[in-house]
N, C-alpha and C positions, 0 to 999 in steps of 0.2 A: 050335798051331792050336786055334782056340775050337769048343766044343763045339758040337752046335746044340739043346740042351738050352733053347732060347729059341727055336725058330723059330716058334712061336704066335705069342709077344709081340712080338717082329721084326713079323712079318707081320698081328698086329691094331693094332701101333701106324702102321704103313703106314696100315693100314684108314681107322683115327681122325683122321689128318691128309689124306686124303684128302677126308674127309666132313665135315669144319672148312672145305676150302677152302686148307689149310694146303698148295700143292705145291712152293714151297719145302722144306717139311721133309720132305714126304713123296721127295721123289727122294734125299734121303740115307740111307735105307731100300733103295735102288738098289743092288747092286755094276755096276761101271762097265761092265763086259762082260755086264750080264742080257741074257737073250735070251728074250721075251715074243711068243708066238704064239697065235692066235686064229684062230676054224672060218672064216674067210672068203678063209684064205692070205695075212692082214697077218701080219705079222713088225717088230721093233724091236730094237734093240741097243745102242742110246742111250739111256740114262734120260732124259732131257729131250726127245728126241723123244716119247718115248712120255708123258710126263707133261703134254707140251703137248696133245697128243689127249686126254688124260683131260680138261684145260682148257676144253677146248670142250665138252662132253656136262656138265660140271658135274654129275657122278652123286653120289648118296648111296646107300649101302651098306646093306641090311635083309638082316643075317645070318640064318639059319637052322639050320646047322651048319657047326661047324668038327672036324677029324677033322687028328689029328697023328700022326707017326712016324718018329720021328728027325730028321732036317733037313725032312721033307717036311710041308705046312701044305696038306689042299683045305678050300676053302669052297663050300658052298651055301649061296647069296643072291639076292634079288633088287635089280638095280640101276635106281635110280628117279630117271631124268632130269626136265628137264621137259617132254619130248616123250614118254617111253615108259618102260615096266616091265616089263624083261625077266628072266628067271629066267636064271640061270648058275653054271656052277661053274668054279675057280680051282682049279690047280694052282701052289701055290708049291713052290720048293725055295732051302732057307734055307742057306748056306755062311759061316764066319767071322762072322757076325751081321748080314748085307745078305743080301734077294732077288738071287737067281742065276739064278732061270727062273721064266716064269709059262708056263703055258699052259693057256687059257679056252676052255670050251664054250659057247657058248648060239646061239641064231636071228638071223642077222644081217639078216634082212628083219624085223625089227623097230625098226634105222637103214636102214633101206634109202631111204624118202622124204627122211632129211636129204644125200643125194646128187645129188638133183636140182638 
C-alpha cells in the first residue's frame, strides 16, 4: 500500500488540470469509488459525473491555503467562474495516490440563478 506522503501533490496536481481545462487528466486524479459531497446535499460517485459538472461552471482555482495531514489535503480558495466568485473550502482525503473523498463548504445561492 502506497503512502499518502503525496496527498498535496495528488491533490494540487488535480487542482492544475482542472484549471488548464485539462478534465481528461484531471479524473485520473479520481479513485473510481470517490465520493464528493457538497453543502447543497449533491453527492457523486462517479468521477466523470462529477468532472462533467466541473465542465460546465469552467472554474478556475485561486488558492489561498492548503493545510495537510497525512492522506488528508483541505483547501481554502476562491472559485472563479465566469458567472461568480465564491469562497470555499475542500476537503480531500488522498488513498494509494488518487482522491477518495472530497467534501466542500461554500454558499450555493451563489449558482443558485444558473438553475433557473
Amino acid at each position: 500500500m502506497k503512502t499518502n506522503s503525496n496527498a498535496s501533490d495528488v491533490v494540487l496536481s488535480y487542482i492544475k488540470a482542472l484549471d488548464k481545462g485539462e478534465y481528461d487528466a484531471a479524473v485520473k486524479y479520481l479513485n473510481d469509488g470517490v465520493r464528493i459531497k457538497g453543502p447543497a446535499g449533491e453527492s457523486f460517485i462517479k468521477p466523470n459525473e462529477f468532472i462533467n459538472m466541473l465542465r460546465q461552471y469552467r472554474g478556475r482555482y485561486e488558492l489561498k491555503k492548503t493545510f495537510t495531514d497525512g492522506g488528508d489535503v483541505c483547501l481554502l480558495y476562491y472559485l472563479v467562474t465566469p458567472a461568480a466568485k465564491v469562497f470555499m473550502c475542500s476537503w480531500y482525503h488522498v488513498l494509494d495516490g488518487k482522491i477518495d473523498s472530497i467534501l466542500s463548504v461554500f454558499d450555493p445561492q451563489a449558482f443558485a440563478y444558473l438553475e433557473k
